[in-house]
VOGU-3710 file (C-alpha; in Angstrom, 3 decimals, decimal comma):
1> xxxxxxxxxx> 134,551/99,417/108,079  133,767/96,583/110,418  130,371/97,249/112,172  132,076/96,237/115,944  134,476/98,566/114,981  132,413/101,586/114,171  130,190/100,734/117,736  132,995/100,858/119,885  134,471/104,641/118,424  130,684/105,866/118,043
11> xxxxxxxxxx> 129,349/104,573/121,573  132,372/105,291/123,463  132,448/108,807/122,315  129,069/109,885/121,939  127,074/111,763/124,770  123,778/111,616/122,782  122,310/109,455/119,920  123,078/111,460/117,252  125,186/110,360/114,567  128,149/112,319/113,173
21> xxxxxxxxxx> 128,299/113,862/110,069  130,765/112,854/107,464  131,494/109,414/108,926  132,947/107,162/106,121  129,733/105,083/105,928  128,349/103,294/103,325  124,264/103,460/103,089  123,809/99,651/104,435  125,960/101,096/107,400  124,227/103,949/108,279
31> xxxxxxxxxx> 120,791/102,254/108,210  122,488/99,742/110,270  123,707/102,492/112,803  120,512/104,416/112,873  118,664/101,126/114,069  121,135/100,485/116,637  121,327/103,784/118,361  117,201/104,069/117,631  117,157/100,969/119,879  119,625/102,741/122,411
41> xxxxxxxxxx> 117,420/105,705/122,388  114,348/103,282/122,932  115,720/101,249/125,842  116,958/104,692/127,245  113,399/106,050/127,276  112,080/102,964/128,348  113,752/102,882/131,262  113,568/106,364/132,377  109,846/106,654/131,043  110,183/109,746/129,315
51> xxxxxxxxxx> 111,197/109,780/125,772  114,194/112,445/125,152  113,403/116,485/124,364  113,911/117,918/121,192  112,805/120,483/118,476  109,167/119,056/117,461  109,040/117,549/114,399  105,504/115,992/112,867  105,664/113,092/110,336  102,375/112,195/108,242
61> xxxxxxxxxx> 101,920/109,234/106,229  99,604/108,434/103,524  99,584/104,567/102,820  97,639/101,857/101,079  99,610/98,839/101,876  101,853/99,772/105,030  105,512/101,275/102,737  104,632/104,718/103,416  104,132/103,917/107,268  107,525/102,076/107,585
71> xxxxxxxxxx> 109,762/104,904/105,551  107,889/107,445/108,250  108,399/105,146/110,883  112,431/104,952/110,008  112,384/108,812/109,507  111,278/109,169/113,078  113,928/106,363/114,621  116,519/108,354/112,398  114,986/111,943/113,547  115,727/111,084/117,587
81> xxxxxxxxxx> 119,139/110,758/116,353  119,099/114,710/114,727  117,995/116,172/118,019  114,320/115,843/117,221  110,933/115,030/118,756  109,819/112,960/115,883  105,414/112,080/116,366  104,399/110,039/113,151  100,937/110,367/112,345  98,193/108,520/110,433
91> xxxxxxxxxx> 96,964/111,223/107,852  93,108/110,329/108,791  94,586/111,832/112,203  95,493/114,635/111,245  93,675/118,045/110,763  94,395/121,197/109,298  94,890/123,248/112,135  97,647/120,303/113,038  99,157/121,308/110,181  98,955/125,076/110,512
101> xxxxxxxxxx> 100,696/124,554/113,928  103,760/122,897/112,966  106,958/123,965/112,259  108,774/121,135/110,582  106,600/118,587/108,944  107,341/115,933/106,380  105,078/114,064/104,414  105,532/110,959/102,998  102,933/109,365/100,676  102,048/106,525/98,367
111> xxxxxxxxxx> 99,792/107,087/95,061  96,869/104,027/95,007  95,180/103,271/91,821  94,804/105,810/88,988  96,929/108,593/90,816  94,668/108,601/93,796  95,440/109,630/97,283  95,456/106,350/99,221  92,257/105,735/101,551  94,040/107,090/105,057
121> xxxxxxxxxx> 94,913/110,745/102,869  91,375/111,334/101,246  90,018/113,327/104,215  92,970/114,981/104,792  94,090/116,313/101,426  90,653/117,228/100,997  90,225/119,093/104,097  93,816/121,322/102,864  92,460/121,990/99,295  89,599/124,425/100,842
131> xxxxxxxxxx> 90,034/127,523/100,016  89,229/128,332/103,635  92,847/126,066/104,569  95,609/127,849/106,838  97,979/129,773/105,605  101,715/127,847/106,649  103,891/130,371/105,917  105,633/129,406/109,251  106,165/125,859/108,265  109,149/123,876/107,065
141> xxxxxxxxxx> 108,297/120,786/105,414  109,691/118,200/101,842  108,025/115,382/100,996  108,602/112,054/99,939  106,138/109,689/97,107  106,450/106,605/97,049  104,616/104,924/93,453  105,297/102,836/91,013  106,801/104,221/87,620  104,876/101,514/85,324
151> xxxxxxxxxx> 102,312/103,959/85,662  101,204/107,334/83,924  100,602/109,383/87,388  103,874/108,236/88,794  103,545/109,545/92,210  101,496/111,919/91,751  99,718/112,026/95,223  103,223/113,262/96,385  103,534/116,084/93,465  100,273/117,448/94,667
161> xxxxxxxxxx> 101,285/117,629/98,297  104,762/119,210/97,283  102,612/122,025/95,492  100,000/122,141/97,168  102,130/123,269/100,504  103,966/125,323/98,530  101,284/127,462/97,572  100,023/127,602/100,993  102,823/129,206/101,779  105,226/126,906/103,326
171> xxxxxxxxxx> 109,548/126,251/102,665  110,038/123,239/101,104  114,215/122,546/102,934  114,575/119,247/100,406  113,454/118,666/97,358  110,964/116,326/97,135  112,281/112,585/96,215  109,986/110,331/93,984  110,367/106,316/94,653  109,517/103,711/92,384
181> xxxxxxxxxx> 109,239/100,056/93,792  112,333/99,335/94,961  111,815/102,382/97,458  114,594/101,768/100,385  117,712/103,273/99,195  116,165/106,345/97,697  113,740/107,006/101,042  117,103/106,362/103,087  118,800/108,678/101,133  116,011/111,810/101,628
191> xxxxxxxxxx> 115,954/110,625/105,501  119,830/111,209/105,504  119,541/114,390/103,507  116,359/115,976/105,308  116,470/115,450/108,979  120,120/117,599/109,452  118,591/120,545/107,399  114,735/120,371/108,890  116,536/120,383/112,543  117,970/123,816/111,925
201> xxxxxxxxxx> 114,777/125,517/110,917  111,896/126,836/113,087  112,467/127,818/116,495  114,476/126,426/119,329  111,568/125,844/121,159  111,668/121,796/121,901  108,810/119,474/123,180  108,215/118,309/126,445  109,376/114,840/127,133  106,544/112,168/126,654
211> xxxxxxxxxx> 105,711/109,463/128,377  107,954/106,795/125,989  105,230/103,890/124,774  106,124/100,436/124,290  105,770/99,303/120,161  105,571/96,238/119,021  108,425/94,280/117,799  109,643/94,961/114,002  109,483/91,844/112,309  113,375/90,708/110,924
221> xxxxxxxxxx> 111,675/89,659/107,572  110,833/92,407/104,615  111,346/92,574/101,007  114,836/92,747/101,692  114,712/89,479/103,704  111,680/87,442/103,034  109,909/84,979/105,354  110,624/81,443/103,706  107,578/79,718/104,997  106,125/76,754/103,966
231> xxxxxxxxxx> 103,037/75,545/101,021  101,330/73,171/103,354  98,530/72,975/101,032  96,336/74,394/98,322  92,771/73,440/96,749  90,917/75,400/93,894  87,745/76,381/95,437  86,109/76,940/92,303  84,082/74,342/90,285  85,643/72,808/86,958
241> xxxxxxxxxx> 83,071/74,871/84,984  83,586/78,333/86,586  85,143/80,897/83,936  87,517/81,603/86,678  90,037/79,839/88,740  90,338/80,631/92,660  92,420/79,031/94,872  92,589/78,378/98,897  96,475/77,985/99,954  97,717/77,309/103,156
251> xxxxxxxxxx> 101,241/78,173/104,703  103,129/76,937/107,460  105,243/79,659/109,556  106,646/77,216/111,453  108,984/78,676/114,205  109,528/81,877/112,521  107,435/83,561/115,515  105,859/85,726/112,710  102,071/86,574/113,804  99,449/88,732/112,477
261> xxxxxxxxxx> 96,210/90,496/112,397  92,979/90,161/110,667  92,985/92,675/107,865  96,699/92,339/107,752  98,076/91,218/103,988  100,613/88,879/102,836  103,396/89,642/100,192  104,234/86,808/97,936  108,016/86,925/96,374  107,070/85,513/92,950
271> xxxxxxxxxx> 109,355/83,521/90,512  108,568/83,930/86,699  107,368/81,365/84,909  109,578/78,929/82,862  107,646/79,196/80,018  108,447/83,047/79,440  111,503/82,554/80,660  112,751/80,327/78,099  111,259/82,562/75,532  113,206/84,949/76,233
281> xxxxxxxxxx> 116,250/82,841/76,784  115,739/81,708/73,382  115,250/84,594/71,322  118,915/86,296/73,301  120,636/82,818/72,522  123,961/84,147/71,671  124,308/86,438/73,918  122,377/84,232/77,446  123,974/82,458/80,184  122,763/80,499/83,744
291> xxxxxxxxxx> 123,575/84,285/85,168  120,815/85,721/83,122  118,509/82,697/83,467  118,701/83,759/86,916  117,978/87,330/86,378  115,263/86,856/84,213  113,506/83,930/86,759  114,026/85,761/90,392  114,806/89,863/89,689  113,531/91,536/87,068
301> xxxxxxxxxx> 110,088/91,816/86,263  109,393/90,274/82,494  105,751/90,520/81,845  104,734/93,848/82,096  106,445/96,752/80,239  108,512/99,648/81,776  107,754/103,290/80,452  111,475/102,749/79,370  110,969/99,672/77,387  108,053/100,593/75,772
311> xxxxxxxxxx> 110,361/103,832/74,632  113,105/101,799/73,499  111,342/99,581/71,455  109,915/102,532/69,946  113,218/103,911/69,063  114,687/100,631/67,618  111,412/99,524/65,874  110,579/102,007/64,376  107,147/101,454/64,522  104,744/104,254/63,530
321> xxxxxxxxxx> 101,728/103,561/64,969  103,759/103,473/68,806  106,221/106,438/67,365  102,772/108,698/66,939  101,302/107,359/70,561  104,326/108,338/72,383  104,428/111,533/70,533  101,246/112,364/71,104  101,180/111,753/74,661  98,062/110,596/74,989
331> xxxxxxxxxx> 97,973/108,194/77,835  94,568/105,948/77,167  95,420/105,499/73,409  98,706/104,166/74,546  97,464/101,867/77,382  94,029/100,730/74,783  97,552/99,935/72,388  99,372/97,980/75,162  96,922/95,938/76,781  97,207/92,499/76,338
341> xxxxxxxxxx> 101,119/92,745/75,486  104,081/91,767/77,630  107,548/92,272/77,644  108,306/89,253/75,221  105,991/90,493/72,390  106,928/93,766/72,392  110,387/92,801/71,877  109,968/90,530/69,584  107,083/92,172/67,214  108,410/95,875/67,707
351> xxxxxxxxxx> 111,855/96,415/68,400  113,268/95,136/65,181  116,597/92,494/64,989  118,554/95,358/67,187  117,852/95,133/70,422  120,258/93,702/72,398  120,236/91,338/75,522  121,792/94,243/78,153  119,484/97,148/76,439  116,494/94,715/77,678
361> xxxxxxxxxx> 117,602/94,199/80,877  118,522/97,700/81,760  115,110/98,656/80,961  113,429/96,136/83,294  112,307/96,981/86,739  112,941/94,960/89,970  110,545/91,641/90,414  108,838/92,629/93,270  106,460/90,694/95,591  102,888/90,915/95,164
371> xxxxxxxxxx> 100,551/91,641/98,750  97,113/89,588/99,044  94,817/89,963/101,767  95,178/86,952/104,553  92,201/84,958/104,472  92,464/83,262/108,099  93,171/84,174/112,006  96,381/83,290/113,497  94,126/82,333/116,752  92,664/80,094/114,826
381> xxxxxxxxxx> 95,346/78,438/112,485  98,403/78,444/114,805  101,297/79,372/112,923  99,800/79,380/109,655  98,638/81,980/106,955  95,569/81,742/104,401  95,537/82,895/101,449  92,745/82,880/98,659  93,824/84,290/95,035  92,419/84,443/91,806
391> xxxxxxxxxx> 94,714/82,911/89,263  95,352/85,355/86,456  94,876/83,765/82,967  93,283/85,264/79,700  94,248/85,361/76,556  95,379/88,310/74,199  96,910/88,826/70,761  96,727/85,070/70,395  99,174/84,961/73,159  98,264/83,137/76,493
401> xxxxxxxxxx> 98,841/85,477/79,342  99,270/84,942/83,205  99,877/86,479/86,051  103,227/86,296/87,730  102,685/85,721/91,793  99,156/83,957/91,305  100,289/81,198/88,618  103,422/81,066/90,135  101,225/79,764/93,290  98,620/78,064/91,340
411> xxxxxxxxxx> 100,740/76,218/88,514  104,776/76,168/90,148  105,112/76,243/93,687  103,675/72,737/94,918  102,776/71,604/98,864  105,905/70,858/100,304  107,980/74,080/98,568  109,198/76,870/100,344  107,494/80,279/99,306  109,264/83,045/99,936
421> xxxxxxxxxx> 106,610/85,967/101,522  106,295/88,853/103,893  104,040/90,636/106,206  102,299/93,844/106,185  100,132/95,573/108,414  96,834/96,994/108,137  96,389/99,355/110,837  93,226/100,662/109,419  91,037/97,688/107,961  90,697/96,392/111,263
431> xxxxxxxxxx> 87,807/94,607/112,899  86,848/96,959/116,392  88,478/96,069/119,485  84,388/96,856/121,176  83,885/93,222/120,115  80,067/93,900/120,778  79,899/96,409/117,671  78,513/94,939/114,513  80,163/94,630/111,473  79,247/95,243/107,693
441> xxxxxxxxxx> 81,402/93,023/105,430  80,986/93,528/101,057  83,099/90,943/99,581  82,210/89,950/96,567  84,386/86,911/94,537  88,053/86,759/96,397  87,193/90,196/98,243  85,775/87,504/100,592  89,327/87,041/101,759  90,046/89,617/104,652
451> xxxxxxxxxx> 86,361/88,979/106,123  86,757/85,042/106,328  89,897/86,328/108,735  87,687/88,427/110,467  84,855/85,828/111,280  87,590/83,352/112,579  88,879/86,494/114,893  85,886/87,421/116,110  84,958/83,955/116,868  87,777/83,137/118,782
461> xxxxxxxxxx> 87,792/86,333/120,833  84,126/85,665/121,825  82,968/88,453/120,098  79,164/89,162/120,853  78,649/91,788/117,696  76,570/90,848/114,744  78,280/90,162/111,505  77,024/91,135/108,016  78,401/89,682/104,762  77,182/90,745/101,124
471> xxxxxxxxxx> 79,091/88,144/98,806  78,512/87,037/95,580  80,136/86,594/92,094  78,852/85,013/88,308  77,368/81,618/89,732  76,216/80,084/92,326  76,396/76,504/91,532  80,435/77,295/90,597  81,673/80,604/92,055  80,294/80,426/96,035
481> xxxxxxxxxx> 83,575/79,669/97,800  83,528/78,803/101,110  80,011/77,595/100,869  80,623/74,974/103,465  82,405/77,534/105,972  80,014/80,056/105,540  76,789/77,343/105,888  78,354/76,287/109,278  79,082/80,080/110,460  75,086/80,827/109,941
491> xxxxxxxxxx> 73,803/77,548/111,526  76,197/78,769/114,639  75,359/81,957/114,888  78,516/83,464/114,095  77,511/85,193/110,832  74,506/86,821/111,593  73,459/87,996/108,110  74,378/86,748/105,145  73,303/88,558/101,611  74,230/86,768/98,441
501> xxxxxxxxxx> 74,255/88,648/94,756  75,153/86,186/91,709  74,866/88,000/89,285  74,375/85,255/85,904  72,037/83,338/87,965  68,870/85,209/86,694  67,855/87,136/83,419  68,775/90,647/85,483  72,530/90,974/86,478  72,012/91,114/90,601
511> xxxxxxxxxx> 75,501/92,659/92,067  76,272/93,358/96,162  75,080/97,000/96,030  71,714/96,034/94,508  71,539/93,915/97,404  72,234/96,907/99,776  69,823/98,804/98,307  67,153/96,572/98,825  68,478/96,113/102,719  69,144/99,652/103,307
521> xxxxxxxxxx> 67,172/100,213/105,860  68,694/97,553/107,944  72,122/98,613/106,547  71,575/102,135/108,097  70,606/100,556/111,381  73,365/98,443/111,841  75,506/101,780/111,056  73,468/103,448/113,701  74,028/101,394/116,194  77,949/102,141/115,571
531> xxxxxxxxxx> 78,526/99,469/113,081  81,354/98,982/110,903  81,199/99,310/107,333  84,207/97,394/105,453  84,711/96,791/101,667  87,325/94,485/99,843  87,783/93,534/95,877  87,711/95,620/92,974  88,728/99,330/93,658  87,552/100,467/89,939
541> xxxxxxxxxx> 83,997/99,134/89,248  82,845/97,438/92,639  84,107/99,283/95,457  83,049/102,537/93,982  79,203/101,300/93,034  79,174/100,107/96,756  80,422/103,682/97,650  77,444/104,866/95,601  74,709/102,835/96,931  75,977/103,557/100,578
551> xxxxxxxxxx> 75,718/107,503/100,144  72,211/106,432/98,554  71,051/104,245/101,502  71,993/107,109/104,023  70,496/109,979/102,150  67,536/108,101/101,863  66,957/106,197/104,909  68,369/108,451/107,240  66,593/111,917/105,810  69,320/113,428/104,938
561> xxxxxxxxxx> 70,326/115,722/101,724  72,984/114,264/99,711  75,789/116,871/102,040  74,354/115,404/104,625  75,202/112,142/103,347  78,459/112,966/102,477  79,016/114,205/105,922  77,999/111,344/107,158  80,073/108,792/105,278  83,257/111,415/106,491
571> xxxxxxxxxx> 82,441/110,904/109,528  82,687/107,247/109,536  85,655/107,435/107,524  87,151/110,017/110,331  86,401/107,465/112,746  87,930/104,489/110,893  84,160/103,048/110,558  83,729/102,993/107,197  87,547/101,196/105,456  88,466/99,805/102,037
581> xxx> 91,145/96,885/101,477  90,829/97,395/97,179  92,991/96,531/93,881
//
C-alpha cells in the first residue's frame, strides 16, 4: 500500500494517534506509521505543552552500548499511540519501590560480557534479588533481551528478569522475546504484540499530563542506514617493534550534520577480508557465483562460528572429539576446543566432503558493525570522528587470524575510501556537566581512547576541574601512544596528573591498579571532593583488578570496613560517578 495513501485514510479519520488494529500493513509500514504519528503526537504536545493522558506505563532499559535504549525508546513513541503514558527509564534510576508501584512495566535488556547484567542494571537487579524486595503481585510486565546467540548465556540477563518477576509475583501479558544481533524486526514485533495487551491491564486510572520536553533529534543513520563518511587519514601509533599494532584514524563527516559527545562510540560496518573470502569461494567452486561473493564480503559474518555451524559440522563430520563436547554440554571444554578456529577451518577440517554451499550460509549470522569508543571532541575536530583501534592479528592452528572491522580499517579501507559507520550514545560514560569537578581517567593501551575525547572536551569548554589519567601498556619506548599529545596537555595544564604503569619495563610487572594503590590516598581525595571515577579497556582482567584496588583504596584510606566500601563504590555508581566503557 502506498505510504501517501495510507496517511491520507489514517489522518483524515483518526481523532487520536492510535493506530488501528488489523490494518493490512507490512512491518516496514507500521514502523513507518508509528514514527509518523509519534512525531504528530510530539508536535501536538509541543505545542500545547502538555504531553497527552493515558494509563501509566514505565519502560526500563538495561544497556551497554545504547540498543536496549533505542528499542525502549521506540516502545514508548509506539505506546502514545496505545493510549499510554509511556516514561522510559535508565535502570540505575530506578528503585525498587518504583517498581513495586507500577502497574504495567516492561523491561528491556541487553546481556554484556559473560552473561552479565550490563553496567546501568547492576544496582538495580541487585537491589530486586533481596530477599527483603516487594512483592508485585499487582504488576503487569514481559520483557524483552536483546544478546548475541554466538554466545553460551544467550540473553541471559533477560531470562533472569523474566523469572525473577515472576517469582515476585507479577503477570507476565507476553512472552518474553529473545534477540540476537539483528534485533529490529523481532523487538518491533514484541512492541506490536505487547503494547495492545499491557493497555488493557491494571486500572483505568491514567497519569496526569506532563509538561512535554524537547529531545534531541534522532539521527537518520543506524545499522539499517549507515553514515558513509569519509577515511581522511590513519597513522599506526605504535613503534615498528611493539608486539602490537594500534592505529589513530581520522574521519570526515562532512555535511552529514552528524555530531556527538565525548564518551559516545562509533560503529564501524566492516567488509571481510578478500583473503577469506576467496577461501571460501574456492573451496564452494561449483556451486559460487558474484551473488555469493557478495554475501560472503558485505552480510554474513565468516570468521567466527554460529552455535548452528559448529552443530552442523558436527553432524556431517562426524567428528568424535566435537560429537562428545556437544554432548556433553560442557561449555569451557567446547570454547578451550574452538579457540583459534574460524568458520573456514571448521568447514574444511570437520565437516567432511558434504557440506554444501546453502547449508553454510544458512548457518551464518548477519555481518554486523563493530562499536569503538571515539577518541576526539567534535568541538575540537569540526566535523570529524577519531578513532584509535587495536588491529587484531595472532596466529592459531598454523592459521593466520584477524579481526574483521579492525584489519578491515588497518589493511583495506585506505584515506580517501568511504567507511560506512554509525553513532551511538553514551548517556552514562559522560564527563560532568560541573566542569569544575575533577576527573579520574584508567586507560590503559587503547582504553586511552574515550579519555583523549574527554581532555579535548573539557578543554574547549574551559573546564577548570583537575584531570587524572593512569595509562600504561608493555613498553614505554613502543606502546605510549599519544606521547606527544599527552606531553603538551601536562606542560598546559590541562592534564593535571598523569600516572604511567608499563608493565615489561622493569623486572616486576607494574599495571594501572598498582599504580592506584600506591596513589590511593590522593585517589580517595579527588573522589572526596566529588570526583569522577571512569574506566575503559579490558572488561575481563583490567577493569575488574581496577574495581579491586578501588574498593581497597576506599576501605583503607577512608576507614571504612569492606561494606562500607562497597557502599561507597554504590553510591558513586548510583550517582553516575564511578562508569565503565569495557570489552
Amino acid at each position: 500500500m502506498d505510504k501517501q495513501k495510507l496517511v491520507d485514510i489514517l489522518s483524515g479519520g483518526l481523532q487520536s494517534a492510535v493506530l488501528p488494529i488489523g490494518l493490512p500493513l507490512n512491518n516496514q509500514q507500521k514502523q513507518w506509521l508509528g514514527g509518523f504519528f509519534a512525531g504528530l503526537q510530539t508536535q501536538s504536545a509541543t505545542a500545547g505543552g502538555l504531553e497527552a493522558a493515558g494509563k501509566p506505563l514505565l519502560i526500563i532499559y538495561g544497556t551497554q552500548t545504547g540498543n536496549s535504549e533505542a528499542v525502549a525508546e521506540d516502545a514508548a513513541a509506539a505506546a502514545k499511540l496505545n493510549g499510554l503514558a509511556p516514561v522510559v527509564m535508565d535502570m540505575d534510576d530506578v528503585d525498587v519501590a518504583t517498581l513495586a508501584n507500577t502497574e504495567r512495566l516492561l523491561v528491556v535488556t541487553s546481556t554484556y560480557g559473560e552473561g552479565e547484567m550490563p553496567d546501568n542494571a547492576h544496582l538495580l537487579w541487585e537491589a530486586i534479588c533481596e530477599d527483603s524486595a516487594p512483592k508485585l503481585d499487582k504488576t503487569f510486565y514481559s520483557v524483552l533481551a536483546l544478546g548475541d546467540s554466538s554466545y553460551d548465556d544467550f540473553c541471559l540477563a533477560g531470562k533472569e528478569w523474566d523469572e525473577r518477576l515472576q517469582a515476585l509475583g507479577a503477570t507476565k501479558v507476553a512472552d518474553r522475546v529473545d534477540c540476537d544481533v539483528d534485533f529490529e524486526e523481532a523487538a518491533s514485533g514484541w512492541i506490536e504484540t505487547v503494547l495492545p495487551i499491557i493497555s488493557e491491564k491494571g486500572s483505568d486510572e491514567v497519569a496526569n499530563p506532563i509538561a512535554g520536553t524537547k529531545k534531541s533529534a534522532k539521527s537518520k543513520f543506524n545499522r539499517k542506514n549507515p553514515l558513509p563518511a569519509i577515511l581522511k587519514s590513519k597513522r599506526i601509533l605504535t613503534a615498528p617493534e611493539s608486539s602490537k599494532e594500534i592505529v589513530h584514524y581520522e574521519f570526515d563527516l562532512a555535511d552529514s550534520g552528524e555530531t556527538y559527545l565525548a564518551g559516545d562510540a562509533l560503529n564501524i560496518v566492516p567488509i571481510n577480508r578478500d583473503d577469506l573470502v576467496n577461501e571460501f569461494l574456492e573451496y564452494f567452486a561449483e556451486e559460487a557465483n558474484e551473488n555469493v561473493r557478495q554475501q560472503l564480503t558485505t552480510e554474513l559474518e565468516i570468521r567466527t562460528p554460529s552455535k548452528e555451524l559448529i552443530k552442523l559440522v558436527a553432524e556431517k563430520g562426524g567428528d568424535d572429539e566435537l560429537n562428545r563436547l556437544l554432548a556433553n554440554n560442557d561449555p569451557e571444554a567446547l570454547d578451550d576446543f574452538l579457540w583459534g578456529k574460524d568458520c573456514y577451518e571448521l568447514v574444511t577440517k570437520y565437516a567432511g566432503d558434504n557440506l554444501t554451499l546453502n547449508e553454510f550460509l544458512a548457518t551464518c549470522k548477519p555481518l554486523v558493525a563493530r562499536a569503538y569508543s571515539i577518541s576526539s571532541s567534535i568541538k575540537k575536530h569540526k566535523n570529524e570522528v577519531h578513532l584509535t583501534i587495536g588491529s587484531v592479528r595472532y596466529k592459531a592452528n598454523e592459521r593466520h587470524q584477524n579481526g574483521v572491522a579492525s584489519t578491515y580499517l588497518a589493511d583495506m579501507a585506505n584515506e580517501g575510501d568511504i567507511v560506512h559507520c554509525y553513532f551511538s550514545p553514551n548517556k552514562s560514560f559522560k564527563i560532568p556537566q560541573d566542569g569544575s569537578l575533577p576527573i579520574i581517567m584508567v586507560g590503559p593501551g587503547t582504553g586511552i581512547a574515550p579519555f583523549r575525547s574527554f581532555l579535548e572536551a573539557r578543554e574547549m569548554t574551559g573546564a577548570t576541574g583537575d584531570n587524572w589519567l593512569f595509562f600504561g601498556d608493555r613498553n614505554a619506548a613502543t606502546d605510549f601512544i599519544y606521547r606527544e599529545e599527552i606531553e603538551a596537555m601536562q606542560a598546559k595544564g590541562l592534564l593535571t596528573k598523569l600516572s604511567l604503569a608499563f608493565s615489561r619495563d622493569q623486572a616486576k610487572k607494574t599495571y594501572v591498579q598498582d599504580r592506584m594503590k600506591e596513589e590511593g590516598a590522593e585517589l580517595f581525595a579527588w573522589l572526596e571532593r566529588g570526583g569522577y571515577f571512569y574506566i575503559c579497556g579490558d572488561a575481563y582482567r583490567m577493569a575488574k583488578d581496577v574495581d579491586k584496588a578501588l574498593h581497597e583504596i576506599i576501605a583503607e584510606h577512608g576507614n571504612m570496613s569492606d561494606d562500607e566500601a562497597v557502599s561507597y563504590v554504590n553510591k558513586l555508581k548510583k550517582d553516575k560517578r564511578y562508569v565503565r566503557d569495557v570489552y
